[in-house]
Backbone bond lengths (Angstrom), bond angles and torsions (degrees), N, CA, C in turn:
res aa  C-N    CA-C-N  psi(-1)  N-CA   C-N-CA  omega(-1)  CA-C   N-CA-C  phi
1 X - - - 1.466 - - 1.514 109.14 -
2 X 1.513 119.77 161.69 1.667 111.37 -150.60 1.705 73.43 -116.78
3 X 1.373 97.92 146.78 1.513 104.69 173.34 1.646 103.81 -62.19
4 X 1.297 136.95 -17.68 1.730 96.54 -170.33 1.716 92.74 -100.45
5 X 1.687 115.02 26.59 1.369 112.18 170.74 1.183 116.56 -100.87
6 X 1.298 101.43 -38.28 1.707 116.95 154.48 1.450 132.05 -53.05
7 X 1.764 105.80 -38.96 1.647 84.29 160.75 1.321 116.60 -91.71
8 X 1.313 139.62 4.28 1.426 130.67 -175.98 1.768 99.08 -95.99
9 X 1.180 119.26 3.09 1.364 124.35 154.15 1.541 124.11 -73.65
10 X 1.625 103.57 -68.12 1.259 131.69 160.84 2.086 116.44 -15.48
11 X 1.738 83.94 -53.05 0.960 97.73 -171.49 1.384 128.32 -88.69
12 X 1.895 113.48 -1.03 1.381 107.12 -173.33 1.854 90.04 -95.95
13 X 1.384 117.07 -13.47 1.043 111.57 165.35 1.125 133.64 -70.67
14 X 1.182 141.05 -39.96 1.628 133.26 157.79 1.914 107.03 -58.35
15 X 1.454 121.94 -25.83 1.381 115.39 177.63 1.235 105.18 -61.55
16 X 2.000 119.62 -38.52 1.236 119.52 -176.96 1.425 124.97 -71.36
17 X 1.252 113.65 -35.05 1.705 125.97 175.18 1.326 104.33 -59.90
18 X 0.918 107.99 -75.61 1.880 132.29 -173.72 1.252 126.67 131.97
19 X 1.842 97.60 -36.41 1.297 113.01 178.00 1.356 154.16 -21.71
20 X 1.736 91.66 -35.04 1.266 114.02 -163.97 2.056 108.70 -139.53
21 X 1.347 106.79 29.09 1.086 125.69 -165.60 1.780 100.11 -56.95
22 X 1.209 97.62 -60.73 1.478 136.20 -165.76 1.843 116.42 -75.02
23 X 1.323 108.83 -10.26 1.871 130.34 -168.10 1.551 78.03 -40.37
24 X 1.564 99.17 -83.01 1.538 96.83 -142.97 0.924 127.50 -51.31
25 X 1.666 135.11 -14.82 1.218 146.76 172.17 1.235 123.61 -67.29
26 X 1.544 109.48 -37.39 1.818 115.65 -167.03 1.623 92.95 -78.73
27 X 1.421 104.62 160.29 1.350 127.87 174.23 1.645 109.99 -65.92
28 X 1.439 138.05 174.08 1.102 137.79 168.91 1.762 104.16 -72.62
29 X 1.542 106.34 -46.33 1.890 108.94 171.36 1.277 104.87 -42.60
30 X 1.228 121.95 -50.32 1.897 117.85 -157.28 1.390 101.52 -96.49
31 X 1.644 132.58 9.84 1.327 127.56 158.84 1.394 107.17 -89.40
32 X 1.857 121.18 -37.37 1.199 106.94 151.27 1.057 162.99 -34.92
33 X 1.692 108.10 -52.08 1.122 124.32 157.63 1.874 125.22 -58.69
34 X 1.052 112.48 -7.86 1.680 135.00 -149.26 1.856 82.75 -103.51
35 X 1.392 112.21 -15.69 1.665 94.89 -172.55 1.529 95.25 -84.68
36 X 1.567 96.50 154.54 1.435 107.35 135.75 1.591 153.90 -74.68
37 X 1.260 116.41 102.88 1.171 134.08 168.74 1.542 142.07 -65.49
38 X 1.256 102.08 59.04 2.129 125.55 -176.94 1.076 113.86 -83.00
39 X 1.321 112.15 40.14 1.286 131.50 171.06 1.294 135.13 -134.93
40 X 1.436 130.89 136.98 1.270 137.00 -168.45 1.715 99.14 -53.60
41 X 1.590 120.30 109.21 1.615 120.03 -168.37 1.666 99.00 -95.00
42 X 1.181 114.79 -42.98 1.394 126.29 -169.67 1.729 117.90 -106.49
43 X 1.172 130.35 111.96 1.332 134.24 170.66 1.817 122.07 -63.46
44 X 1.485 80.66 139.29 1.644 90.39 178.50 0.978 125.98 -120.11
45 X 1.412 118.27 30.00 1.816 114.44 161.73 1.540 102.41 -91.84
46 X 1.373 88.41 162.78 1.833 99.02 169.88 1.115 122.47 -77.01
47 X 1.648 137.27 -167.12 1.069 130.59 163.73 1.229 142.55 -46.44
48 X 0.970 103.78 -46.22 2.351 131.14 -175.96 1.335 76.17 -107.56
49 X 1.535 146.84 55.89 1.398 126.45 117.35 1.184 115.61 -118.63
50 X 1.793 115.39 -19.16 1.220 149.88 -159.30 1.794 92.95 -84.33
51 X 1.328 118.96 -38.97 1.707 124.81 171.67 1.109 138.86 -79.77
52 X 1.754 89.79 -35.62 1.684 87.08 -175.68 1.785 96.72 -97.35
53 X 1.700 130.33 24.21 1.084 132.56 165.70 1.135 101.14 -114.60
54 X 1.450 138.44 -8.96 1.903 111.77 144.70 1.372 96.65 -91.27
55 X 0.991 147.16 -9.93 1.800 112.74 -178.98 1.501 98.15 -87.91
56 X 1.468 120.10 -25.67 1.411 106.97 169.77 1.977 121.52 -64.96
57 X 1.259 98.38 -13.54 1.580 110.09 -168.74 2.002 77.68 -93.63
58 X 0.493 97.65 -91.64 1.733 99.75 -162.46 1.366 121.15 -47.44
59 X 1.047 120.84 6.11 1.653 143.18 143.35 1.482 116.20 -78.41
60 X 1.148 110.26 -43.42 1.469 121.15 168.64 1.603 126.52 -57.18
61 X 1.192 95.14 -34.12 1.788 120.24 161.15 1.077 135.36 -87.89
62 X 1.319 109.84 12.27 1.866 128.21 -177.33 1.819 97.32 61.19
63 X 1.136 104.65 81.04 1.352 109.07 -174.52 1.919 102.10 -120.75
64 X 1.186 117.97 161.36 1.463 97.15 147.74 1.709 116.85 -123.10
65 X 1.133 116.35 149.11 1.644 119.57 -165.07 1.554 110.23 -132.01
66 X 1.353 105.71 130.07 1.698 112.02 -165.85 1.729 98.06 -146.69
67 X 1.768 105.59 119.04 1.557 101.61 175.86 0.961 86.09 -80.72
68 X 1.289 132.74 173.47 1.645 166.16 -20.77 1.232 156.22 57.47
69 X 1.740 119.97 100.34 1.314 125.28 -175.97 1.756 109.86 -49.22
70 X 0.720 129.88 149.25 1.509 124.07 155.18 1.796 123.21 -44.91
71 X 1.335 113.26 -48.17 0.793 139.92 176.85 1.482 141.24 -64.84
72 X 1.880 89.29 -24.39 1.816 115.85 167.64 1.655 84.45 -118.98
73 X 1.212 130.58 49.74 1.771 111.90 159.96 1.859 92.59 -86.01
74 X 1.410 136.73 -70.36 1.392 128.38 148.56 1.999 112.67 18.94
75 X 0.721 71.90 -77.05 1.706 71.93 -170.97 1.688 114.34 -110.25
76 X 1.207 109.33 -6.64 2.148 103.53 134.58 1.207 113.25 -67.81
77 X 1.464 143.96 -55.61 1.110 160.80 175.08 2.076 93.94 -22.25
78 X 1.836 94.37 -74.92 1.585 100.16 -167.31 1.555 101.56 -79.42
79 X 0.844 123.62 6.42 1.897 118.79 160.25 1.188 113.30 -89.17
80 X 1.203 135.78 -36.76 1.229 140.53 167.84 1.735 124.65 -50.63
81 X 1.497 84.31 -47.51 1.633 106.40 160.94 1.288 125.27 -71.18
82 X 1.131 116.29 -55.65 1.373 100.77 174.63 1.865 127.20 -80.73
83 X 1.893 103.26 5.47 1.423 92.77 153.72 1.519 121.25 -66.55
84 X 1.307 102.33 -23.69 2.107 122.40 -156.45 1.507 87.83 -80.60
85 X 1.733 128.54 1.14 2.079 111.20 -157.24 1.077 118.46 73.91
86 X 1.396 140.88 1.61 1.137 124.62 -157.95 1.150 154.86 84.19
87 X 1.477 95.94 35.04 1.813 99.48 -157.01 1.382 110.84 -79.37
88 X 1.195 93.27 146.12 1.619 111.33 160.19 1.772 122.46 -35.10
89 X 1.428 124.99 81.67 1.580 104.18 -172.95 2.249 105.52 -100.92
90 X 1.086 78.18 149.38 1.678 110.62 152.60 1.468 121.86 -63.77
91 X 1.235 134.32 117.37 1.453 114.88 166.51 1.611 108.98 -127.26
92 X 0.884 103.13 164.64 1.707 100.41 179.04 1.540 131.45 -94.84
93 X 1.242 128.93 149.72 1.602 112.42 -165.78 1.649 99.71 -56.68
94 X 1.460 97.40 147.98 1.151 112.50 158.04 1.906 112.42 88.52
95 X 1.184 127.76 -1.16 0.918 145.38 158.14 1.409 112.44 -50.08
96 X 1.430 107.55 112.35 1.987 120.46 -167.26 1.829 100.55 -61.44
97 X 1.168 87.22 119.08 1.523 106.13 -174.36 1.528 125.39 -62.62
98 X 1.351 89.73 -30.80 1.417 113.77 179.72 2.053 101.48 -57.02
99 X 1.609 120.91 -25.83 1.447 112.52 -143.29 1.745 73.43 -88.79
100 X 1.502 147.95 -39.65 1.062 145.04 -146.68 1.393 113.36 -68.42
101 X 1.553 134.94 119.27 1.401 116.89 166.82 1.633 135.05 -72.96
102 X 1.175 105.64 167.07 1.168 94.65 176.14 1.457 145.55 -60.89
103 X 1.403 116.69 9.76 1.771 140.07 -155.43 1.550 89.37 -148.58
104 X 1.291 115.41 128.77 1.208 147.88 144.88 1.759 126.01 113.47
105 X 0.713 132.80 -176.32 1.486 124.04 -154.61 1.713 108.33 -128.04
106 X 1.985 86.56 112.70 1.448 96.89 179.10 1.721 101.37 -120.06
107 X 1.331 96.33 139.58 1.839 99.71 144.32 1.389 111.06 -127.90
108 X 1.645 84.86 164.14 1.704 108.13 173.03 1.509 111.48 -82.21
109 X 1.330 112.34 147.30 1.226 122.41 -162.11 1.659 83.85 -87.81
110 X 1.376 109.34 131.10 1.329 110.18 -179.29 1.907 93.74 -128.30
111 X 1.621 117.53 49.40 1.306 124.54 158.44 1.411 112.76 82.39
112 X 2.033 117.76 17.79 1.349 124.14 -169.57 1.651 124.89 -59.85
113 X 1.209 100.88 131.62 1.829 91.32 -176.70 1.552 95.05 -75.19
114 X 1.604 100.77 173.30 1.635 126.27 -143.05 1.598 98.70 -68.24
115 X 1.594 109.60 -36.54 1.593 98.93 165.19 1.450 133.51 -27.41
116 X 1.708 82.13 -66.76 1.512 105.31 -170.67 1.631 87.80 -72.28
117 X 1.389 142.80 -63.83 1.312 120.94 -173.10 1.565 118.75 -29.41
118 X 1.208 121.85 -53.54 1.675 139.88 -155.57 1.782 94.30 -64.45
119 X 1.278 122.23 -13.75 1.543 126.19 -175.35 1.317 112.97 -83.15
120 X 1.105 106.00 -23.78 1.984 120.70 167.97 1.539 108.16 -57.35
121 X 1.447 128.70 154.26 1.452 135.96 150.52 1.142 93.59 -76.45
122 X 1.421 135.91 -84.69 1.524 150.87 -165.20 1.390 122.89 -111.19
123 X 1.443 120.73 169.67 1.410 135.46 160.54 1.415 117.30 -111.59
124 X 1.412 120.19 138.51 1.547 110.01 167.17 1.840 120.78 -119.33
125 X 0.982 105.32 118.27 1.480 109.32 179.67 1.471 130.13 -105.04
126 X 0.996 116.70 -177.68 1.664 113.99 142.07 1.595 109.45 -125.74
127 X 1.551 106.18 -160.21 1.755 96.08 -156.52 1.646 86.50 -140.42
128 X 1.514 101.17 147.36 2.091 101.80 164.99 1.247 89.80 -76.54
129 X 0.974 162.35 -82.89 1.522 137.74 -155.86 1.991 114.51 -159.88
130 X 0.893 97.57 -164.21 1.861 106.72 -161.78 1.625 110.23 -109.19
131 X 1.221 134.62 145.06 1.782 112.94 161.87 1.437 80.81 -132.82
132 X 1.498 101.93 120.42 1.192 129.64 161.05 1.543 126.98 -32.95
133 X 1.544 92.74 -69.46 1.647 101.66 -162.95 2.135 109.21 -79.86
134 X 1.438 90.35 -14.27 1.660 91.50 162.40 1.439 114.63 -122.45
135 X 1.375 132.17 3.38 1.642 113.14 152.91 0.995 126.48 91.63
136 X 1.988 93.08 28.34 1.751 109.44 -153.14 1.594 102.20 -124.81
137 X 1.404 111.40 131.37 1.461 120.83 178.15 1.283 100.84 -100.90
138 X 1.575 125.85 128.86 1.344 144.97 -165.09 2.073 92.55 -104.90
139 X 1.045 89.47 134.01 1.736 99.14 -173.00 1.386 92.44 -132.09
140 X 1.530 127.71 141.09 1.462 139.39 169.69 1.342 103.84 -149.46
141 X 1.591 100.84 156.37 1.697 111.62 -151.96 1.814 78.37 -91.18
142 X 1.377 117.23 105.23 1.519 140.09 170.96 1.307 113.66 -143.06
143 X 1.143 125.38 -174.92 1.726 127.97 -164.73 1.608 84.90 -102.07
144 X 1.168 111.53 130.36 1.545 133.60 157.93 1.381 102.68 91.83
145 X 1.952 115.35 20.03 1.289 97.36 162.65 2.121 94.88 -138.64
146 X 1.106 98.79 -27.48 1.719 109.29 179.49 1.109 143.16 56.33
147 X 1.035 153.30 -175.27 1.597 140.15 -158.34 1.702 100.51 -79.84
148 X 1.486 83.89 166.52 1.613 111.15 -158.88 1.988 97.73 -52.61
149 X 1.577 103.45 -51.50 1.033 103.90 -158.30 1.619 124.64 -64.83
150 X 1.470 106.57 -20.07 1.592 128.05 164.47 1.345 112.76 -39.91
151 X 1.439 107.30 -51.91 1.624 107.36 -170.95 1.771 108.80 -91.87
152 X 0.945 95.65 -16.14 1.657 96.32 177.67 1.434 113.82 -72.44
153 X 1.065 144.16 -84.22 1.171 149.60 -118.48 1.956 103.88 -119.24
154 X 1.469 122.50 7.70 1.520 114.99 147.23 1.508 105.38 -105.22
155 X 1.216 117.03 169.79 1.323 127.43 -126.21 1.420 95.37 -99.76
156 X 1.683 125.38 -36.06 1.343 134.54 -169.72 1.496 93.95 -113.62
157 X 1.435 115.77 150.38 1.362 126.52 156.88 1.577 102.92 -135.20
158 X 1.337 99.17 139.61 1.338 113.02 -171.65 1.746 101.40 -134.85
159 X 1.687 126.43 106.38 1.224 150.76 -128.94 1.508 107.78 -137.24
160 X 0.850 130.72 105.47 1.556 149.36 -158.69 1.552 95.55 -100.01
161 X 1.256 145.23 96.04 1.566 149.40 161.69 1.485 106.03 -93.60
162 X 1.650 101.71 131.23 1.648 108.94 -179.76 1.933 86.78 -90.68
163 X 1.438 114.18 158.60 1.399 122.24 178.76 1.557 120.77 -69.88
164 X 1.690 96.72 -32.31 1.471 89.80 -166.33 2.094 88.31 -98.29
165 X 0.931 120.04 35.44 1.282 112.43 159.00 1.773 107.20 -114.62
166 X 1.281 108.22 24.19 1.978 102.31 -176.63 2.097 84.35 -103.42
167 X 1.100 114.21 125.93 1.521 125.82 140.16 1.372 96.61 -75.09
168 X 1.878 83.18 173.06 1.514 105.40 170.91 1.712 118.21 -92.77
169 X 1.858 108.81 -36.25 1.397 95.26 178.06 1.605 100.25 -151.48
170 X 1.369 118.65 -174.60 1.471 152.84 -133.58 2.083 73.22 -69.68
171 X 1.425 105.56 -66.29 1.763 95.98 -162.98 1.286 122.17 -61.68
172 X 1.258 129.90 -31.46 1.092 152.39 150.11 1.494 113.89 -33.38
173 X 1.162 115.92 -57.96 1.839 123.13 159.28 1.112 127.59 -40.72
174 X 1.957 106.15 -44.62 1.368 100.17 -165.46 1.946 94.92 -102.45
175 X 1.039 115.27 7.79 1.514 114.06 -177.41 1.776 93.87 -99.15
176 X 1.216 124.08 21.51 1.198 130.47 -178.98 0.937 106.65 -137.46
177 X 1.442 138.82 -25.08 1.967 150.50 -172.88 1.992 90.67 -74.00
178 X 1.780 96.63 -41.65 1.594 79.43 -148.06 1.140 141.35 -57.53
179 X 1.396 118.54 -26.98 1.830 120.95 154.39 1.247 102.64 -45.80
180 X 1.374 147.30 -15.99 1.192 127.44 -167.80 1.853 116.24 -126.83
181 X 2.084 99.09 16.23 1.768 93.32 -173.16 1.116 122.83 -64.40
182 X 1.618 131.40 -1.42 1.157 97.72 -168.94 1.639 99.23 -125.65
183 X 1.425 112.76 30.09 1.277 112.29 139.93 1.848 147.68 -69.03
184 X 0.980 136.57 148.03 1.720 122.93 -169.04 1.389 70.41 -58.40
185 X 1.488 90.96 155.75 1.811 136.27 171.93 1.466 110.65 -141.65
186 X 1.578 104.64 131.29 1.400 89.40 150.70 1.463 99.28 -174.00
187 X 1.746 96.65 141.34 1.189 113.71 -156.48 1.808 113.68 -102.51
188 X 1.497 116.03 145.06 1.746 94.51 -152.04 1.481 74.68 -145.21
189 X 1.278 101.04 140.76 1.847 119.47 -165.92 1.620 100.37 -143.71
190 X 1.645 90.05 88.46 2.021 100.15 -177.44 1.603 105.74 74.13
191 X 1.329 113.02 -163.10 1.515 113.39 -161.62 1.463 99.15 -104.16
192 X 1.571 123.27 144.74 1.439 109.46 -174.25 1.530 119.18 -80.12
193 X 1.477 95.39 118.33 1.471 131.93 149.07 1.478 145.61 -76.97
194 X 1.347 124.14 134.69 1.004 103.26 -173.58 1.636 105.61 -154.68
195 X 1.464 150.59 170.21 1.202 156.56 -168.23 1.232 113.30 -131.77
196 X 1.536 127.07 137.10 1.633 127.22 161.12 1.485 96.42 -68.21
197 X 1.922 103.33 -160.20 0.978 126.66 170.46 2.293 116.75 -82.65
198 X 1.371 87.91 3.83 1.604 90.74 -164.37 1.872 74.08 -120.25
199 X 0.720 138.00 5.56 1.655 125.68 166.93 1.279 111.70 84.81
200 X 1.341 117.12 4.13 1.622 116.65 179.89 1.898 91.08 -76.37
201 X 1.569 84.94 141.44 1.425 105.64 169.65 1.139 120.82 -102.66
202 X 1.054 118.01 132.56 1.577 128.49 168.47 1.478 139.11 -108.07
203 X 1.378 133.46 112.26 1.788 110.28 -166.95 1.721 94.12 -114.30
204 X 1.706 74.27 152.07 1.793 85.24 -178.61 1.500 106.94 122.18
205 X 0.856 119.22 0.42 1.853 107.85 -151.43 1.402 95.95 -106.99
206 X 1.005 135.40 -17.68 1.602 132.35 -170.28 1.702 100.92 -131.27
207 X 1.611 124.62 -8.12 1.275 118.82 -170.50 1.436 101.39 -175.79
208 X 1.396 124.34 -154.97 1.666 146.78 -174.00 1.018 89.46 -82.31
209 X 1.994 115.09 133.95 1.426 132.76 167.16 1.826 102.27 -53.07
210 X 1.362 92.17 -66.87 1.309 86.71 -167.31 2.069 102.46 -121.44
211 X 1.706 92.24 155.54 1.403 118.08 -179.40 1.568 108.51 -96.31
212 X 1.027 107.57 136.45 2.033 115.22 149.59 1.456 111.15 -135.39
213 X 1.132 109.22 123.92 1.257 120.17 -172.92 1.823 113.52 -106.16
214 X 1.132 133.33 98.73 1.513 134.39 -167.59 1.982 88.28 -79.55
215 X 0.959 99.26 142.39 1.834 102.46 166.55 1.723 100.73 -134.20
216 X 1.606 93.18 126.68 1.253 89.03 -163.61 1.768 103.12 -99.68
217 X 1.305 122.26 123.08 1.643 121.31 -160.78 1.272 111.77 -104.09
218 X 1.408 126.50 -23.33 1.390 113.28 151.58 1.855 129.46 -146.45
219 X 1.039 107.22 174.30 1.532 92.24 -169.98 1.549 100.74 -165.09
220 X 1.703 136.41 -163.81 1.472 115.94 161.96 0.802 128.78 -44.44
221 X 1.357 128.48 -71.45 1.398 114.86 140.70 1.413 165.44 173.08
222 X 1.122 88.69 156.81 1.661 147.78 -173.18 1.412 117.31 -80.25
223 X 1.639 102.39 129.22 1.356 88.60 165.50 1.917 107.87 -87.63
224 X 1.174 108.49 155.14 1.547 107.24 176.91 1.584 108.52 -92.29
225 X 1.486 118.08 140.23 1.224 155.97 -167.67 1.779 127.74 -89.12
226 X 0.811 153.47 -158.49 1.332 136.06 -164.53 1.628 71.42 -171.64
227 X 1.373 99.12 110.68 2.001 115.82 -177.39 1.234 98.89 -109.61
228 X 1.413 143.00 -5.33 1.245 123.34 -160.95 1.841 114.29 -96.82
229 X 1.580 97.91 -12.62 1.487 97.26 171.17 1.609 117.21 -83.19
230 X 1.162 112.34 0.68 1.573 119.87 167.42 1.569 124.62 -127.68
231 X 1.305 106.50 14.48 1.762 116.04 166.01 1.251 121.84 -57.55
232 X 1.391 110.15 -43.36 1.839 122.20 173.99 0.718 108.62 -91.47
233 X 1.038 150.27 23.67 1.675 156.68 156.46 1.549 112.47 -95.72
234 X 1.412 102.77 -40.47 1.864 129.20 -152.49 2.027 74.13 -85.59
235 X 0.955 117.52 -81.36 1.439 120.14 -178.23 1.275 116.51 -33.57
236 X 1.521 122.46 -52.39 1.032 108.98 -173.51 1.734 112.96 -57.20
237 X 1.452 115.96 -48.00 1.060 115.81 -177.02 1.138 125.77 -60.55
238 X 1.364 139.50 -19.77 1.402 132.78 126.76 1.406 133.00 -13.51
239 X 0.823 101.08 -57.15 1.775 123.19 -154.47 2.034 102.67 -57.03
């Protein structure tokens, strides 16, 4: 069949539906909007359910999770580090200077290929925001979080989340991405893992063995948080 027979087929069929009378005209926005949405769009937990259901999701993923004053991110930051020895981290331009302590060894990513990346222990970032109910830190190539390849390819990432940037789910995320889709994205759920065909697991292979995620719960402001159901936890992981 000759393509302009094929679309004058094509085409008595959308004349016949109706449906699609109008396609070629509408914008790609107003085909968007044109979907149906049978799905829960907006979340309904509160705050302190909205947290302790990503630290329960990212615990669930061999993650590690530590609330945080605003004010002790400084010296969460170098506890974190000096559980890891001291590694060598990466940070990305534009990363608030103020969060870095005074002990241990950072550079700015000044655009290093993967060699020179692979010479890092870790990366330290912060995150555009949290999805709760899947356990996923949303990363975009912005100042204080940086290109894809920063966070990929050293071994630890260590991820600074403000509280009131965690939604509860997937639509909610992307009804929050959209001023920002056509920036790199990329979305990282626990530390990368992965399985053969015999079920052996492996981490590391697509990203950082391991995650720590600081969530920072209050600050000026901030709403304030209820810290005491994760103090003995926060300690232990110190220790």
């Amino acid at each position: 069949m000759s393509a302009d027979g094929r679309s004058a087929i094509l085409e008595r069929i959308r004349s016949a539906s109706g449906q699609y009378a109008a396609a070629e005209t509408r914008s790609p926005e107003a085909e968007w909007d044109l979907i149906a949405r049978n799905y829960e769009v907006a979340g309904t937990l509160s705050p302190q359910s909205k947290l302790e259901l990503l630290e329960d999701r990212l615990r669930g993923y061999d993650a590690e999770v530590t609330r945080v004053a605003h004010a002790d991110l400084p010296s969460a930051i170098e506890k974190a580090l000096r559980q890891r020895n001291e590694p060598t981290m990466l940070v990305p331009q534009g990363l608030p200077t103020e969060w870095l302590p005074q002990t241990g060894s950072f550079t700015e990513d000044q655009g290093f290929a993967p060699r020179e990346l692979d010479t890092f222990d870790g990366v330290l970032t912060s995150a555009t925001l949290a999805i709760a109910e899947t356990g996923t830190l949303v990363l975009q190539d912005v100042p204080g979080q940086g290109r894809r390849a920063a966070t990929l390819v050293p071994d630890f990432h260590l991820c600074v989340v403000r509280v009131e940037d965690i939604v509860q789910n997937v639509p909610e995320a992307f009804a929050r991405l959209r001023g920002t889709a056509t920036l790199p994205t990329t979305f990282v759920s626990g530390p990368s893992a992965t399985a053969d065909i015999e079920m052996t697991r492996i981490k590391g292979v697509h990203g950082p063995r391991f995650l720590h995620v600081l969530i920072v719960i209050n600050g000026p402001d901030h709403q304030q948080f209820d810290n005491d159901s994760t103090a003995a936890e926060s300690e232990e992981q110190w220790r």
